[in-house]
PyMOL CGO cylinders between C-alpha atoms (Angstrom):
from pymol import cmd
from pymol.cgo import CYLINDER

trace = [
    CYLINDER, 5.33, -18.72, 3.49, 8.05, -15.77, 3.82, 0.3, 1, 1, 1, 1, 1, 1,
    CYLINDER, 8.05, -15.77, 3.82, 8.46, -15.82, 0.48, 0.3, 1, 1, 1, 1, 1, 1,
    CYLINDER, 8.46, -15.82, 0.48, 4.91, -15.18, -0.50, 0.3, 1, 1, 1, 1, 1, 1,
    CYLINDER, 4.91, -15.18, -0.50, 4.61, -12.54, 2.03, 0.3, 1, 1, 1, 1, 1, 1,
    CYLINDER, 4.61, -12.54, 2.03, 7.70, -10.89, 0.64, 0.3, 1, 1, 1, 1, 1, 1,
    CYLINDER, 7.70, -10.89, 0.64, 6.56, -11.02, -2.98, 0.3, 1, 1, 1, 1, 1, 1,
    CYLINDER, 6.56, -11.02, -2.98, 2.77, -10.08, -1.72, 0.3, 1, 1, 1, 1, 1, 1,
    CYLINDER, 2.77, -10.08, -1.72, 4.19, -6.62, -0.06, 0.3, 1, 1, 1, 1, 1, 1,
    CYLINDER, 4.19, -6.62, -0.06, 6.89, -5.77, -3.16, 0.3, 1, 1, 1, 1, 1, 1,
    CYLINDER, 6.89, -5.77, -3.16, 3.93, -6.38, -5.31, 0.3, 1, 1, 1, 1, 1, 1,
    CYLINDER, 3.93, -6.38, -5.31, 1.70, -4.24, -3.94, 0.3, 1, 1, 1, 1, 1, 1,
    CYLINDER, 1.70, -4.24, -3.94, 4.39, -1.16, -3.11, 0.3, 1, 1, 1, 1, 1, 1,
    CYLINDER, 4.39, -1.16, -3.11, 5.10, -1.62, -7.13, 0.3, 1, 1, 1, 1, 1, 1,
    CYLINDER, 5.10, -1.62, -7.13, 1.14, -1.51, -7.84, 0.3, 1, 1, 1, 1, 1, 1,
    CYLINDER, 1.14, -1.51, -7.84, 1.01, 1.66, -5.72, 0.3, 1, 1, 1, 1, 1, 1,
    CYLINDER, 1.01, 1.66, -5.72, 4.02, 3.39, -7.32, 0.3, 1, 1, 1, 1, 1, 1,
    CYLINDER, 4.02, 3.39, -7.32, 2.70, 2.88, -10.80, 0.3, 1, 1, 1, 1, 1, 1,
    CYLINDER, 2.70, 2.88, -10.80, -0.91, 4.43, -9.51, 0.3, 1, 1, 1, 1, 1, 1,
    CYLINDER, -0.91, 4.43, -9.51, 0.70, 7.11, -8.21, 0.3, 1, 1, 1, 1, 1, 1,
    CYLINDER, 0.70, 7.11, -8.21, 2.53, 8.08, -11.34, 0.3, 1, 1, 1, 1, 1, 1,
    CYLINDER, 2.53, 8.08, -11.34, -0.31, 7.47, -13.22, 0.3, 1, 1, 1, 1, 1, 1,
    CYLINDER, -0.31, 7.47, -13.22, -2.17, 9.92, -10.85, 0.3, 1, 1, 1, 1, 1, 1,
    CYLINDER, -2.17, 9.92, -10.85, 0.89, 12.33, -11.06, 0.3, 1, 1, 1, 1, 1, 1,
    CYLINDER, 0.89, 12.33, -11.06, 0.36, 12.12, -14.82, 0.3, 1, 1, 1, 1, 1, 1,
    CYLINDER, 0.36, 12.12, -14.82, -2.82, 12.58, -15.24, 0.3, 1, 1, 1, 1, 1, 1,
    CYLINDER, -2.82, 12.58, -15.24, -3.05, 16.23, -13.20, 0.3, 1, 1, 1, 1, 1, 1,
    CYLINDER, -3.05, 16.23, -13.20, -1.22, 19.34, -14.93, 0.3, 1, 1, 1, 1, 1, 1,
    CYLINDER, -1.22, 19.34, -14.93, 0.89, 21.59, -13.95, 0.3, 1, 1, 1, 1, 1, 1,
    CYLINDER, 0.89, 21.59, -13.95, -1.08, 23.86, -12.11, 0.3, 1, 1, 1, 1, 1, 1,
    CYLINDER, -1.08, 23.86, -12.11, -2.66, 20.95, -10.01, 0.3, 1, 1, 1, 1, 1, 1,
    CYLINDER, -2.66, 20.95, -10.01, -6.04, 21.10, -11.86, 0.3, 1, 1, 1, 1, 1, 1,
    CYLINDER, -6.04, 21.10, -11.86, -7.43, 17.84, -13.20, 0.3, 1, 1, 1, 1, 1, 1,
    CYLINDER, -7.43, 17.84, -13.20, -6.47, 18.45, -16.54, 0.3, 1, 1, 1, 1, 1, 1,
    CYLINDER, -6.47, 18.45, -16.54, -7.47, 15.06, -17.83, 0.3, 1, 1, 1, 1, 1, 1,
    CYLINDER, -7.47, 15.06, -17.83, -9.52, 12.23, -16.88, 0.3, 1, 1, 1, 1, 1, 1,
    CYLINDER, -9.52, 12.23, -16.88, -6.43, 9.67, -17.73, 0.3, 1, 1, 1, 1, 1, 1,
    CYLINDER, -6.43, 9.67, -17.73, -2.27, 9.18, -17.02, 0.3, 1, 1, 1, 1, 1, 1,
    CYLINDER, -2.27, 9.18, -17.02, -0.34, 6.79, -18.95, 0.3, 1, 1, 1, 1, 1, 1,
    CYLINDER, -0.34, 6.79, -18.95, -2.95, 4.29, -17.88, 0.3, 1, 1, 1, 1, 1, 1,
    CYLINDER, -2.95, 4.29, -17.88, -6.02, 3.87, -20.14, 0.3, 1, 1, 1, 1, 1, 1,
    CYLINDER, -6.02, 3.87, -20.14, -8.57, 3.66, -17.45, 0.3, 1, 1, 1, 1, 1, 1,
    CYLINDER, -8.57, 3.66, -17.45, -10.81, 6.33, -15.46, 0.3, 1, 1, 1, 1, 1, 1,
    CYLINDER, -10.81, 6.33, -15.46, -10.08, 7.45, -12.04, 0.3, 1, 1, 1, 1, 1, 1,
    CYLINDER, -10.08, 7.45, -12.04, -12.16, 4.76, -10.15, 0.3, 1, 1, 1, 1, 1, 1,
    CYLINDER, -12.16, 4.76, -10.15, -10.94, 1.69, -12.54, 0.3, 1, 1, 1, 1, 1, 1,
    CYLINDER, -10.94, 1.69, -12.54, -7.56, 3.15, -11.77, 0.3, 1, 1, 1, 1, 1, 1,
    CYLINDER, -7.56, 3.15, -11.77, -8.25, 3.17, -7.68, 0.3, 1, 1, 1, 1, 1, 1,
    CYLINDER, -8.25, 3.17, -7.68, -9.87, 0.34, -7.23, 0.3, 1, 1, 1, 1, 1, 1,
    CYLINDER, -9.87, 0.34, -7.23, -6.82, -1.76, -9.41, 0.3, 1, 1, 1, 1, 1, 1,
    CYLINDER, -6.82, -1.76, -9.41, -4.21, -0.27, -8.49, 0.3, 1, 1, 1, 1, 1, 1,
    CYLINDER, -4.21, -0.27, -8.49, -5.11, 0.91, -5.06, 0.3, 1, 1, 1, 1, 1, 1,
    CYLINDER, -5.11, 0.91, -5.06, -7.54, -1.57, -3.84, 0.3, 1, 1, 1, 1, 1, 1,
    CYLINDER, -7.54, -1.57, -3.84, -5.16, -4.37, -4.80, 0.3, 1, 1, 1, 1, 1, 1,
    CYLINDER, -5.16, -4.37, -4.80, -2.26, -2.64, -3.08, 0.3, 1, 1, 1, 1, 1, 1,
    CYLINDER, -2.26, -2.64, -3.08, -4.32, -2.81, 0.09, 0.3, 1, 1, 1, 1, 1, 1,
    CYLINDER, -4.32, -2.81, 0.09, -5.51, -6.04, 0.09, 0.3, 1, 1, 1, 1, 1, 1,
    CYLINDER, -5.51, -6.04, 0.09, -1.87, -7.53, -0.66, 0.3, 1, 1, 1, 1, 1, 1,
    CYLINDER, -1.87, -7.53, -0.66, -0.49, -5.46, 2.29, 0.3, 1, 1, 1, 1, 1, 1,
    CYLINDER, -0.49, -5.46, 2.29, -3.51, -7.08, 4.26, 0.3, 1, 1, 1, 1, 1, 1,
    CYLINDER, -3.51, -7.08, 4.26, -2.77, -10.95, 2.98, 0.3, 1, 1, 1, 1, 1, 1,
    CYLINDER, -2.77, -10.95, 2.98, 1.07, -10.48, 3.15, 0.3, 1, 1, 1, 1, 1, 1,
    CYLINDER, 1.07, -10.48, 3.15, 0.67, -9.70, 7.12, 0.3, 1, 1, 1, 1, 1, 1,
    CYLINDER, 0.67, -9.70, 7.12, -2.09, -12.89, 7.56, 0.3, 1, 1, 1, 1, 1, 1,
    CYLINDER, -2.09, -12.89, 7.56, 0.41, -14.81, 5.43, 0.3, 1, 1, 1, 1, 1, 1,
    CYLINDER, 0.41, -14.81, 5.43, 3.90, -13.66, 7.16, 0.3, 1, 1, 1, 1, 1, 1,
    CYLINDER, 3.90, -13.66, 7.16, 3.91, -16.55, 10.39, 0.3, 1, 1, 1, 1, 1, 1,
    CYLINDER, 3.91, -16.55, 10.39, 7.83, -16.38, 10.26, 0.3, 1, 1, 1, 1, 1, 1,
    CYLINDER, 7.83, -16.38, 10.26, 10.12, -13.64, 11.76, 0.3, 1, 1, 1, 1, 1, 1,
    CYLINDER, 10.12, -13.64, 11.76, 10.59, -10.66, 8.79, 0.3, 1, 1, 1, 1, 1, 1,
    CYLINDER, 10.59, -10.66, 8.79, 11.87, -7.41, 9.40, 0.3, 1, 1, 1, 1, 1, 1,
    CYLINDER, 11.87, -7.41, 9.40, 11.56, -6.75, 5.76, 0.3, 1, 1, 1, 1, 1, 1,
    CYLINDER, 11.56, -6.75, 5.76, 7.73, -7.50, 5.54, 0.3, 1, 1, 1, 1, 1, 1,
    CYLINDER, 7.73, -7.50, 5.54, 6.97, -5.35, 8.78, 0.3, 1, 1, 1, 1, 1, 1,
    CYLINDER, 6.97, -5.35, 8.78, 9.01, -2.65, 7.24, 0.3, 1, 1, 1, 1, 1, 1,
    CYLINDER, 9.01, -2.65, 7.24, 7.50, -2.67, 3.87, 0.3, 1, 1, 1, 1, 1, 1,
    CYLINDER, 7.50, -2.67, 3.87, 4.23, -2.92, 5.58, 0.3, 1, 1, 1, 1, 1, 1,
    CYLINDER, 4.23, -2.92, 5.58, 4.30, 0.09, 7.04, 0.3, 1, 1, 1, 1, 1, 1,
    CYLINDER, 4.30, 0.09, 7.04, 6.08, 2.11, 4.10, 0.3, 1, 1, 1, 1, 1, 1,
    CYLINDER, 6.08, 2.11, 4.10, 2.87, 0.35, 1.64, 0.3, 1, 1, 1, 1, 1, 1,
    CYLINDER, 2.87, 0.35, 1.64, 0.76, 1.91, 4.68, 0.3, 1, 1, 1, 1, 1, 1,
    CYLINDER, 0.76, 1.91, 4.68, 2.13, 5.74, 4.37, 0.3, 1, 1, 1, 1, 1, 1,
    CYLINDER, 2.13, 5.74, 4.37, 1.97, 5.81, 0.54, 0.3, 1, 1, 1, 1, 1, 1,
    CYLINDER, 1.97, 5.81, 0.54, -1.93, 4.58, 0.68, 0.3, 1, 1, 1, 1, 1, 1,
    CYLINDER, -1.93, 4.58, 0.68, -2.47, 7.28, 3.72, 0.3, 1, 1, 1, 1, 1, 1,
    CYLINDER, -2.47, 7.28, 3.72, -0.93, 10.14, 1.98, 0.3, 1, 1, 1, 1, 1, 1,
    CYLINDER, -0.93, 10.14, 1.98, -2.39, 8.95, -1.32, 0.3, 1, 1, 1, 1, 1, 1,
    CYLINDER, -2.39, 8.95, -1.32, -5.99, 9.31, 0.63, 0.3, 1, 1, 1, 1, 1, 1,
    CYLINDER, -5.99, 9.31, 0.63, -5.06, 12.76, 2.28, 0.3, 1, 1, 1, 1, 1, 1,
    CYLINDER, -5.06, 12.76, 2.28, -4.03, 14.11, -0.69, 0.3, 1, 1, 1, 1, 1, 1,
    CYLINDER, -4.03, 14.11, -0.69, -7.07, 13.00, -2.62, 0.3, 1, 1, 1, 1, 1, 1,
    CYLINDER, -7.07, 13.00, -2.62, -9.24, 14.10, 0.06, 0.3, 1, 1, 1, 1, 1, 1,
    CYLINDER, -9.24, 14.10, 0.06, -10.28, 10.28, 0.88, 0.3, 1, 1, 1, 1, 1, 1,
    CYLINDER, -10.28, 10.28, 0.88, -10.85, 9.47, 4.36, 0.3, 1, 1, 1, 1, 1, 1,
    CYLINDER, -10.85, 9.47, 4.36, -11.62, 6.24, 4.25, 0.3, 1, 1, 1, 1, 1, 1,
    CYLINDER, -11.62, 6.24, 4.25, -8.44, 5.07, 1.94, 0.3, 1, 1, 1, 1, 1, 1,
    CYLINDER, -8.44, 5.07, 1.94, -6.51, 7.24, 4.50, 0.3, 1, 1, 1, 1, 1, 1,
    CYLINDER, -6.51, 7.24, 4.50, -7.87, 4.76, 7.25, 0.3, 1, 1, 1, 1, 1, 1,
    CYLINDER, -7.87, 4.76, 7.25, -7.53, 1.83, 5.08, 0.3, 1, 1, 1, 1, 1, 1,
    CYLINDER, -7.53, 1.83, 5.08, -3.63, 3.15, 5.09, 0.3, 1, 1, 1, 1, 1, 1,
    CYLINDER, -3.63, 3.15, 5.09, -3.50, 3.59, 8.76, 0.3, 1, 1, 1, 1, 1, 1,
    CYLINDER, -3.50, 3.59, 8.76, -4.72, -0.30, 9.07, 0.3, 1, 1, 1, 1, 1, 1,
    CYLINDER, -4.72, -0.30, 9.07, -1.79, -0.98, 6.85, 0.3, 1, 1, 1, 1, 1, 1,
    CYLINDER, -1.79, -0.98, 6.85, 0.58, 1.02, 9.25, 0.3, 1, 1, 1, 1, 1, 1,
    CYLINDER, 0.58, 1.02, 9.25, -0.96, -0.44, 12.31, 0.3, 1, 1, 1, 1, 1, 1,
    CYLINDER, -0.96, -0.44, 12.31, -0.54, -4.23, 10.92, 0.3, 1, 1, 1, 1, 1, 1,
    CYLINDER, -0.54, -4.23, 10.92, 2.95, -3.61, 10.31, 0.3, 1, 1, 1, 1, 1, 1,
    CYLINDER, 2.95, -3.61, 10.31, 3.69, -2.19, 13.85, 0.3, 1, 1, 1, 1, 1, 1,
    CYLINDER, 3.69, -2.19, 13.85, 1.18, -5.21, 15.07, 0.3, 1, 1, 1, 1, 1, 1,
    CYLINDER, 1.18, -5.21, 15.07, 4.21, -7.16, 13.10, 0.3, 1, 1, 1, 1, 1, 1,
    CYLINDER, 4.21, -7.16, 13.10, 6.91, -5.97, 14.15, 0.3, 1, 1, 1, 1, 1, 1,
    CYLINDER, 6.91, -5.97, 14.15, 5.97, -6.38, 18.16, 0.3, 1, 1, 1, 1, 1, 1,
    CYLINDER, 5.97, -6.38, 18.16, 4.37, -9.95, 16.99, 0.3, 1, 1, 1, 1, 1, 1,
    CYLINDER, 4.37, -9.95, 16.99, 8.13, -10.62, 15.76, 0.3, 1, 1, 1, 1, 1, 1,
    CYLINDER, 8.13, -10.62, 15.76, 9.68, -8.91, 18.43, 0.3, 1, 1, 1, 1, 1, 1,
    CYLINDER, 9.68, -8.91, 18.43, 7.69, -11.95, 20.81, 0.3, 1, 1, 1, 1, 1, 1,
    CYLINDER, 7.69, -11.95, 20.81, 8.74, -14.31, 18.72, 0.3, 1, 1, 1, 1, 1, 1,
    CYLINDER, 8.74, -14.31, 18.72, 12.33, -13.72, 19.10, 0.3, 1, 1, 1, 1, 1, 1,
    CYLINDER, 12.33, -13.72, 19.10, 11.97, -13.42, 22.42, 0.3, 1, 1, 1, 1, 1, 1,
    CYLINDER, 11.97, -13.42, 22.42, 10.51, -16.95, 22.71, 0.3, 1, 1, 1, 1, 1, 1,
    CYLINDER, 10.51, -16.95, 22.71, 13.20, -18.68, 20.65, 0.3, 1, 1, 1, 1, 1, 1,
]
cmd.load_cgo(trace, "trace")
């Protein structure tokens, strides 16, 4: 089940790197919206809810999912948890900046959860 966890969080920091890029792309130089697509062929909202809502809902599944001791999956959730919480303060989102603090939060809930289980062993 480590193993899924671990490919659950890489795939959702890689779905969250390409939307970002995308959303990088799509804005000009001067920061205005300059068009409505990035490299992506899909609106804004196609593009969040893809790209973004999947990244969450991995980082979600991969914590439900990770029984086992992982320093890597704690660690990966938080960093999948500051990209989707500066991705919502930056887009003026607060909502998908609290949907990135749950991430964060999981992966400190993690981390102590792991720290137990150690302890325990």
């Amino acid at each position: 089940m480590l193993k899924i966890a671990k490919g659950l969080v890489i795939t959702a920091l890689a779905l969250l790197i390409i939307y970002g890029a995308d959303e990088a792309a799509s804005r000009s130089i001067d920061g205005e919206d300059a068009r409505e697509t990035g490299f992506l062929p899909t609106n804004a909202m196609v593009r969040g809810l893809a790209f973004g809502g999947s990244a969450i809902a991995l980082s979600i599944a991969a914590f439900f999912v990770a029984r086992e001791v992982s320093t890597f999956v704690w660690i990966m959730l938080i960093i999948n948890g500051v990209l989707i919480a500066a991705g919502g303060a930056i887009a003026g989102s607060a909502p998908v900046a609290g949907l990135g603090a749950l991430v964060i939060a999981l992966g400190i809930i993690k981390r102590f959860r792991d720290a137990k289980i150690a302890r325990m062993a």
